[in-house]
SENUDO-893220 format. One record per residue (C-alpha): residue in one letter; residue number from 0; x negated, y negated, z. Coordinates in steps of 0.25 Angstrom, whole numbers, plus 5000, padded with zeros to 4 digits. Example, Ala and Ser with C-alpha at 12.3 -4.5 7.8 and 13.67 -1.06 7.14 Angstrom:
{site A 0 {4951 5018 5031}}
{site S 1 {4945 5004 5029}}
This chain:
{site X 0 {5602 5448 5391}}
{site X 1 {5611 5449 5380}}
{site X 2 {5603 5454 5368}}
{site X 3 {5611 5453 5353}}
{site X 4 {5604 5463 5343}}
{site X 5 {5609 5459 5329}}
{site X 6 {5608 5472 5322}}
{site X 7 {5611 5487 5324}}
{site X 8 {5599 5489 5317}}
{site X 9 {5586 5500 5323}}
{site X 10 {5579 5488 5329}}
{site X 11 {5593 5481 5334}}
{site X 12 {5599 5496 5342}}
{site X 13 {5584 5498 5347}}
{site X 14 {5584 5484 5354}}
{site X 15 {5597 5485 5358}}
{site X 16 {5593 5501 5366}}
{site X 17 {5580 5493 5371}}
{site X 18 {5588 5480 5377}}
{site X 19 {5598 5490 5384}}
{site X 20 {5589 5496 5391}}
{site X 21 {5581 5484 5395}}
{site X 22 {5594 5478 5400}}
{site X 23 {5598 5470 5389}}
{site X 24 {5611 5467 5383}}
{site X 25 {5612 5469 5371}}
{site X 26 {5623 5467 5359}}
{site X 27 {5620 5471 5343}}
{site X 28 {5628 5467 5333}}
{site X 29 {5626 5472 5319}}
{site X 30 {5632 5469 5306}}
{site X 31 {5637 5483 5302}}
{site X 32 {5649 5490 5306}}
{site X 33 {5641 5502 5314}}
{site X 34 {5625 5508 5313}}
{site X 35 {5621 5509 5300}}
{site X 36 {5622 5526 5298}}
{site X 37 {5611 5533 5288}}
{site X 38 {5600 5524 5282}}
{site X 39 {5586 5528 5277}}
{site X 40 {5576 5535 5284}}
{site X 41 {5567 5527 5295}}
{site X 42 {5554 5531 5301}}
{site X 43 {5554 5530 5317}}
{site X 44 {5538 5529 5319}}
{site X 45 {5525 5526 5331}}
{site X 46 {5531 5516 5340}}
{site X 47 {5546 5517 5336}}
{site X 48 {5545 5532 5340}}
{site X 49 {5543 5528 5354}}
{site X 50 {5553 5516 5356}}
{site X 51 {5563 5527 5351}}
{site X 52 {5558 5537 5359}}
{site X 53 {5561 5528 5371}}
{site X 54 {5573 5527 5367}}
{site X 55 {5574 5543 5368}}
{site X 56 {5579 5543 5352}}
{site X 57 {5568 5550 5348}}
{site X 58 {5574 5565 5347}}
{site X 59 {5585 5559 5343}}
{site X 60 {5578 5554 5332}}
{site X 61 {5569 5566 5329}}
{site X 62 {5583 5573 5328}}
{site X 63 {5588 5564 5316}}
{site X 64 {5575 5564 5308}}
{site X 65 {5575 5563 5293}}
{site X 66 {5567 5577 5293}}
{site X 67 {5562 5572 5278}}
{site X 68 {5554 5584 5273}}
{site X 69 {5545 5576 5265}}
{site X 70 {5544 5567 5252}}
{site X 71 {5541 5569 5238}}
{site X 72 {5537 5558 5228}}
{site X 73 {5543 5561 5215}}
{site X 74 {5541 5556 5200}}
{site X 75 {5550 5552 5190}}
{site X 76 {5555 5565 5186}}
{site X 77 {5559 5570 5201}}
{site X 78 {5544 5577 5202}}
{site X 79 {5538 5579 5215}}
{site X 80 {5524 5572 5214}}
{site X 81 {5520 5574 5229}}
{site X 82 {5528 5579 5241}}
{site X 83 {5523 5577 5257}}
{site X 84 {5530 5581 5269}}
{site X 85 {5541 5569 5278}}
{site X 86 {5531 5562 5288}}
{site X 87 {5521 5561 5275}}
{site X 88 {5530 5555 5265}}
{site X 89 {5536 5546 5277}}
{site X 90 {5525 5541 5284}}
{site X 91 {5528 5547 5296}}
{site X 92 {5518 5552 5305}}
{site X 93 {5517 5559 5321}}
{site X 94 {5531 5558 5327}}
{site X 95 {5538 5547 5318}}
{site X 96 {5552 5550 5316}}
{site X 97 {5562 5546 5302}}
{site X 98 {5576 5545 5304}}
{site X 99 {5587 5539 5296}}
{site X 100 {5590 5524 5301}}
{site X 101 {5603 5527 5304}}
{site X 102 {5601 5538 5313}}
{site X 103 {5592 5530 5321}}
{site X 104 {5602 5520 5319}}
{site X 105 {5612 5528 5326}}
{site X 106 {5603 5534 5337}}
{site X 107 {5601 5521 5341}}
{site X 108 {5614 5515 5341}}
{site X 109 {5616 5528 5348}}
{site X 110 {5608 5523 5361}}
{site X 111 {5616 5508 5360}}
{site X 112 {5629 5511 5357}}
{site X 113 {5633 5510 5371}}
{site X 114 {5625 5502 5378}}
{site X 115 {5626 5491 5367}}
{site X 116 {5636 5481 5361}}
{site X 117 {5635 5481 5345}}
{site X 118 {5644 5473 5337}}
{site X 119 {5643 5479 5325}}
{site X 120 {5648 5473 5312}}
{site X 121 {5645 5459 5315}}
{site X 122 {5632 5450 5315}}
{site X 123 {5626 5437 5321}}
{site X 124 {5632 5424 5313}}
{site X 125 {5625 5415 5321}}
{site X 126 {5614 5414 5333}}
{site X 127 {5613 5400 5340}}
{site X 128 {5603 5401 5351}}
{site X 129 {5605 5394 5366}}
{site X 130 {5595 5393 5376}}
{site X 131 {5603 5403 5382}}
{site X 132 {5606 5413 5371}}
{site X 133 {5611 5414 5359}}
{site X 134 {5625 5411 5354}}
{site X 135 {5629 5420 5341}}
{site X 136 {5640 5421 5333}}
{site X 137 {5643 5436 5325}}
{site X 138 {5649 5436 5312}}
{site X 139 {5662 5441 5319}}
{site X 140 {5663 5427 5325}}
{site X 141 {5660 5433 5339}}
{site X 142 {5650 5424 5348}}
{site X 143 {5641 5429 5359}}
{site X 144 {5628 5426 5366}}
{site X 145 {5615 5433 5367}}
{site X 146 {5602 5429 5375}}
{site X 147 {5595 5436 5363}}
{site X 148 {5598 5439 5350}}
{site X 149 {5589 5449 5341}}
{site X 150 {5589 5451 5326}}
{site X 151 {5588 5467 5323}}
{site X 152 {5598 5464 5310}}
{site X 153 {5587 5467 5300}}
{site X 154 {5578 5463 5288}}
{site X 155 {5589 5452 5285}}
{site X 156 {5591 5449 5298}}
{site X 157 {5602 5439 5301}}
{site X 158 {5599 5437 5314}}
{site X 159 {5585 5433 5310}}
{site X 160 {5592 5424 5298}}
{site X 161 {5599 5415 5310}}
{site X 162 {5588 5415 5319}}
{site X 163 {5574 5415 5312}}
{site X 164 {5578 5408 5298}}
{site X 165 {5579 5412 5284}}
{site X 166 {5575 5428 5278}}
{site X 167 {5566 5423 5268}}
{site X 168 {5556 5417 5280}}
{site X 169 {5555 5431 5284}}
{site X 170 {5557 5443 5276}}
{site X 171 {5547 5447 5266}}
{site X 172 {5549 5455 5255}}
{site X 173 {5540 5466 5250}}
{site X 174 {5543 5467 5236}}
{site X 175 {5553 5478 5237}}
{site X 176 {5568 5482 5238}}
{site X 177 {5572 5494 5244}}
{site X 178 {5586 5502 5245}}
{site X 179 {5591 5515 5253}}
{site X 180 {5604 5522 5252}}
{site X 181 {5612 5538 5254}}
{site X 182 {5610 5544 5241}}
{site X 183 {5617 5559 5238}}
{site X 184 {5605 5568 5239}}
{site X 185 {5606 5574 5226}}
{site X 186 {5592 5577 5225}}
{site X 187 {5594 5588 5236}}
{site X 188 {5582 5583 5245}}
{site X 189 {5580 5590 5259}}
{site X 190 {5575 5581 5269}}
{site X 191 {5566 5575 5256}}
{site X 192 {5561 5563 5251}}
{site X 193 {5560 5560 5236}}
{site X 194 {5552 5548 5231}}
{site X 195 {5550 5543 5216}}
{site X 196 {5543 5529 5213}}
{site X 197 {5543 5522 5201}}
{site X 198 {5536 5509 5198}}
{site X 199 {5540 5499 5209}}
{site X 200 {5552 5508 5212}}
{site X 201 {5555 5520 5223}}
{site X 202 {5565 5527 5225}}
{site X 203 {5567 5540 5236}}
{site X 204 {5577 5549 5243}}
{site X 205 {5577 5556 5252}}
{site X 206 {5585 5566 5261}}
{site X 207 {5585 5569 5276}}
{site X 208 {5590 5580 5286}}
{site X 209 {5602 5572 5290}}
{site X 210 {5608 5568 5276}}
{site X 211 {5613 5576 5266}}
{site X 212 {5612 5566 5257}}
{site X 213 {5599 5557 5253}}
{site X 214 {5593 5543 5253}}
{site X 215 {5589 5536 5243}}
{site X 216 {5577 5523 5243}}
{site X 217 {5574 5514 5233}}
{site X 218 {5561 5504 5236}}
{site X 219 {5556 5495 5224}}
{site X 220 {5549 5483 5221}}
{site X 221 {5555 5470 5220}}
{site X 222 {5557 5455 5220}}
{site X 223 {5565 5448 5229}}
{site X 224 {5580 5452 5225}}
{site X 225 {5591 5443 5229}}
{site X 226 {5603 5450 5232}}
{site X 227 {5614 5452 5243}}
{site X 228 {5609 5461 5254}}
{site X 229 {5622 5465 5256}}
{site X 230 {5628 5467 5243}}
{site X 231 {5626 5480 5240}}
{site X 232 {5629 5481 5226}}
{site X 233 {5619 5472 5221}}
{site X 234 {5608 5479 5229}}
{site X 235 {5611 5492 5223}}
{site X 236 {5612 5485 5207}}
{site X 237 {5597 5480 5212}}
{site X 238 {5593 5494 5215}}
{site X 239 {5600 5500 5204}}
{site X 240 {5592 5490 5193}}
{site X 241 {5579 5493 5201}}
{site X 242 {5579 5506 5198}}
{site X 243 {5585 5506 5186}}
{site X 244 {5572 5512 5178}}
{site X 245 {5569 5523 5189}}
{site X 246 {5571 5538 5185}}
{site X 247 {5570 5551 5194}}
{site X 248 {5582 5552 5204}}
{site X 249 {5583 5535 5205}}
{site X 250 {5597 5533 5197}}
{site X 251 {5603 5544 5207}}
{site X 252 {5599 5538 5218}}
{site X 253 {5602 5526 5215}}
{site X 254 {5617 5531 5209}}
{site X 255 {5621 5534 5223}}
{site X 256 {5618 5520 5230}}
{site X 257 {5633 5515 5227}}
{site X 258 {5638 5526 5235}}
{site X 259 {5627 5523 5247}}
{site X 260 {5631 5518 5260}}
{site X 261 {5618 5515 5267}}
{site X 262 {5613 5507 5253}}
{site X 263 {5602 5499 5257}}
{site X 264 {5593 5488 5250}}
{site X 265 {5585 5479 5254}}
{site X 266 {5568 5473 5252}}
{site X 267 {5558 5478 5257}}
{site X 268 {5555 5465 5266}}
{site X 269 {5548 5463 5280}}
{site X 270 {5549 5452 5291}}
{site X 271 {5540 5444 5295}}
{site X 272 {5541 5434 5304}}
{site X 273 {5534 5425 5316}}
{site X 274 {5544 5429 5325}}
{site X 275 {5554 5437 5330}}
{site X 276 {5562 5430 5338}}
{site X 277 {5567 5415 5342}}
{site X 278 {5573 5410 5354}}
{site X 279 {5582 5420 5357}}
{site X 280 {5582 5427 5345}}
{site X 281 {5574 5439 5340}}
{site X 282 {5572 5450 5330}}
{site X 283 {5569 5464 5330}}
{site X 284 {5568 5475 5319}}
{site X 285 {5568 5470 5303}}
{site X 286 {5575 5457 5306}}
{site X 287 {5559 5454 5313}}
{site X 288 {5550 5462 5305}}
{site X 289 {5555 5471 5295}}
{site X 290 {5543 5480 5290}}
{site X 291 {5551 5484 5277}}
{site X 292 {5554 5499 5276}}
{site X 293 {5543 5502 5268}}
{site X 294 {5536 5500 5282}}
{site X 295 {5543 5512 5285}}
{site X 296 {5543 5505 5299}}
{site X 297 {5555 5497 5300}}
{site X 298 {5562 5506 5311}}
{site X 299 {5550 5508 5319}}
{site X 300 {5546 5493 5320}}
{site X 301 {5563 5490 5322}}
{site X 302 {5562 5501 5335}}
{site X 303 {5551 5495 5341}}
{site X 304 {5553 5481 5338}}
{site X 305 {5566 5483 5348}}
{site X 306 {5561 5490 5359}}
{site X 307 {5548 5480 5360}}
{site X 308 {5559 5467 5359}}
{site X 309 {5568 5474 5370}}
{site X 310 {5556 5478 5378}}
{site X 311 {5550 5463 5377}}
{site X 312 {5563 5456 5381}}
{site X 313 {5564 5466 5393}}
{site X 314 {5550 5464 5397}}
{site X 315 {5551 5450 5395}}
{site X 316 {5564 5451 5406}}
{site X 317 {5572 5445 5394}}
{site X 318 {5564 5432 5391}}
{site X 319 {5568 5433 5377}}
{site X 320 {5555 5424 5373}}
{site X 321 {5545 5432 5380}}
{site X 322 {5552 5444 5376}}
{site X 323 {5552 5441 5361}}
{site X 324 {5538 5435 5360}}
{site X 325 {5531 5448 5366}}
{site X 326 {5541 5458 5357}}
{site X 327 {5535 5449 5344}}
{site X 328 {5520 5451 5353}}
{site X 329 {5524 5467 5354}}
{site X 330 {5528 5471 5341}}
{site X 331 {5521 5461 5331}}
{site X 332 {5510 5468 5328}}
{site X 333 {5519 5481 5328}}
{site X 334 {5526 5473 5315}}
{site X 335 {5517 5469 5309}}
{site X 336 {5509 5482 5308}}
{site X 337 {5520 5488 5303}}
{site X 338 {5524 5479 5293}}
{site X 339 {5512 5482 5285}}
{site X 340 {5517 5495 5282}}
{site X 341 {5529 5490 5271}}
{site X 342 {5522 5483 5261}}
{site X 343 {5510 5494 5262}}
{site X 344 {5521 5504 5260}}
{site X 345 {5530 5499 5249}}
{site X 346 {5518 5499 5239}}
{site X 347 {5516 5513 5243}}
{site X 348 {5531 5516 5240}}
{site X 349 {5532 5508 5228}}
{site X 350 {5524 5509 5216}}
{site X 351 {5521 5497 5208}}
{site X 352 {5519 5503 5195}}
{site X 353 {5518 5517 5187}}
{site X 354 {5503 5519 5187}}
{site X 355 {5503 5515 5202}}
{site X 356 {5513 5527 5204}}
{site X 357 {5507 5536 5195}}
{site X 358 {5494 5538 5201}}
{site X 359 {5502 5538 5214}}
{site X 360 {5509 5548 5208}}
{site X 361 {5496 5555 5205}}
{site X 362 {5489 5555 5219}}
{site X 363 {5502 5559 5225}}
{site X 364 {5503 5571 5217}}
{site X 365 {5488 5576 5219}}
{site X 366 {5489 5572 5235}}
{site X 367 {5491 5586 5239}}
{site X 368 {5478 5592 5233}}
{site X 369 {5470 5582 5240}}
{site X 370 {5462 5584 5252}}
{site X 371 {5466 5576 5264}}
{site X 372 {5481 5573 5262}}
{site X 373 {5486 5574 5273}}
{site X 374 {5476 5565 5279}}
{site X 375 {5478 5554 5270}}
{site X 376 {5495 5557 5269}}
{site X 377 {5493 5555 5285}}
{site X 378 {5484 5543 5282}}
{site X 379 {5495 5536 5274}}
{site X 380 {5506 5536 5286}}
{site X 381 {5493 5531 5297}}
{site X 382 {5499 5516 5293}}
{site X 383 {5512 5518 5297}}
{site X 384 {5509 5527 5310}}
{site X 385 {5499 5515 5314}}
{site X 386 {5509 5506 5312}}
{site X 387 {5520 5512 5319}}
{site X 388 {5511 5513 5331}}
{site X 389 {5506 5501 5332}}
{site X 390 {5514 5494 5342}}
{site X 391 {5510 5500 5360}}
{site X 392 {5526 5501 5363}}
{site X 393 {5527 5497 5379}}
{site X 394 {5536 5501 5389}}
{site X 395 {5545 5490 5393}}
């Protein structure tokens, strides 16, 4: 069967390995010119561990860790009120690996580069669905047809624009904007992460072992904002006018977005929907159920979320309607666990108002005389670990 994955996204290259080696065709085409290079830093954790395991990535990826040290949060005037080591400050517990998203990026286009047709800088214009396949049409004005086509293009998926209907019946957002981007690291952090909050405003950089420069990220709260998602400018004038009031190391960081070429904005949104696929058309990754990167789970649920749709459809001997019903059955509960996480993060990360961060402020910096921290820091990060484990992945 020919198989059309629109997006060379985590979840898009993952299918795409998985319907390889169950015997699938198939094609990927995705809007930039080439893999997206650099990015933030992504969590791999529970059952993502092991689909990448499978993959025999998982050295690989141990090999390109972040090897972030550890975090400190600081106040207004740079002070260090409470500092704990890397898995702590990142939620991270057992084996659970970070890695920038572009490396991973790149080790899995790595394994699909040869086995793989991508069409890289062009995208699906239009889908138009026969009881045979499904006849589309790319932005390029070339024509082909599929017996599947699967959405893996992201939170404003495009794919699921033309098949399911309109974004606003679909995506929900949290209350908050969030922004990423390469920043000079002037602050000469090794392998560190710094983290001020004001009220409703956080800002954070940080530095790994494979960049000699830094990142920088912004997470605030919001209204809905109307703006072009890909007009960059204006993104930037909105996170520049956000901040505007913020002290500490805020108007650096924010001095070198101009110059940034991995400048990154968005909301802090999820998916939800009743289901992920229609006739011949379905959706893996965010483009399905976007968790929000305040999740911290967005990479994980995208990893396993392809190998459960590729294991389904081989299973199913490429009945596509058996196939996607019992991946929907499969990872459901596996979403939806995980999807508690953002929301229940994001107030953690971003403070409502200066008493709030004052007494936080307080119990931070008087955390390490208090007996039993290590218990309740290991408590803290229980809820991600239980949601990251909470999908039994088969063999198929």
């Amino acid at each position: 069967m020919n198989v059309l994955i629109s997006g060379a996204s985590i979840a898009g290259t993952t299918l795409a390995y998985w319907l390889r080696r169950h015997g699938f065709t198939p094609t990927v085409v995705e809007r930039a010119p080439d893999i997206r290079e650099g990015g933030y830093k992504i969590d791999i954790r529970g059952a993502a561990l092991e689909v990448v395991s499978r993959m025999g990535l998982l050295d690989e990826i141990r090999r390109e860790r972040t090897d972030v040290q550890g975090g400190s949060i600081v106040n207004a005037a740079g002070r260090r009120v409470a500092s704990m080591d890397g898995d702590t400050f990142g939620g991270r517990v057992d084996e659970d690996a970070e890695i920038l998203r572009g490396d991973l990026a790149q080790l899995l286009y790595g394994l699909t580069r040869d086995e793989v047709d991508y069409l890289f800088d062009d995208s699906i214009a239009t889908l138009s669905e026969g009881p045979d396949g499904v006849d589309v049409v790319f932005d390029s004005g070339r024509r082909g047809r599929f017996d599947l086509v699967v959405g893996a293009d992201g939170l404003h998926s495009a794919t699921r624009g033309l098949a399911f209907g309109p974004e606003q019946r679909f995506v929900r957002d949290l209350g908050y904007h969030v922004a990423i981007f390469s920043v000079p690291n002037h602050l000469n952090l090794d392998r560190w992460e710094l983290t001020y909050v004001g009220a409703g405003r956080t800002a954070l950089t940080y530095s790994t072992a494979k960049d000699t420069g830094a990142k920088a990220m912004f997470l605030f709260s919001s209204g809905p904002i109307a703006y072009d998602h890909r007009d960059r400018a204006q993104q930037q004038r909105i996170l520049a006018d956000a901040y505007a009031a913020e002290g500490w190391e805020v108007p650096r960081l924010l001095e070198g977005m101009a110059a940034a070429p991995d400048f990154y904005f968005d909301s802090l949104s999820q998916v939800h929907m009743d289901h992920w696929s229609t006739g011949r058309v379905a959706l893996v990754g965010d483009s399905a159920y976007c968790a929000s990167p305040a999740s911290g789970q967005g990479t994980s649920l995208a990893l396993v979320g392809a190998y459960v749709l590729a294991g389904e459809l081989a299973a199913a001997g490429g009945d596509h309607r058996a196939g996607f019903a019992a991946y929907e059955r499969e990872m459901r509960p596996f979403v939806e666990a995980n999807q508690q996480l953002g929301p229940a993060n994001v107030k953690r990360m971003v403070m409502r108002s200066k008493g709030q961060i004052r007494f936080v402020m307080t119990m931070l910096s008087l955390m390490r005389y208090l007996p039993g921290k290590d218990r309740m820091a290991a408590k803290a990060v229980e809820h991600i670990h239980r949601a990251a484990t909470a999908i039994a992945l088969k063999s198929y």
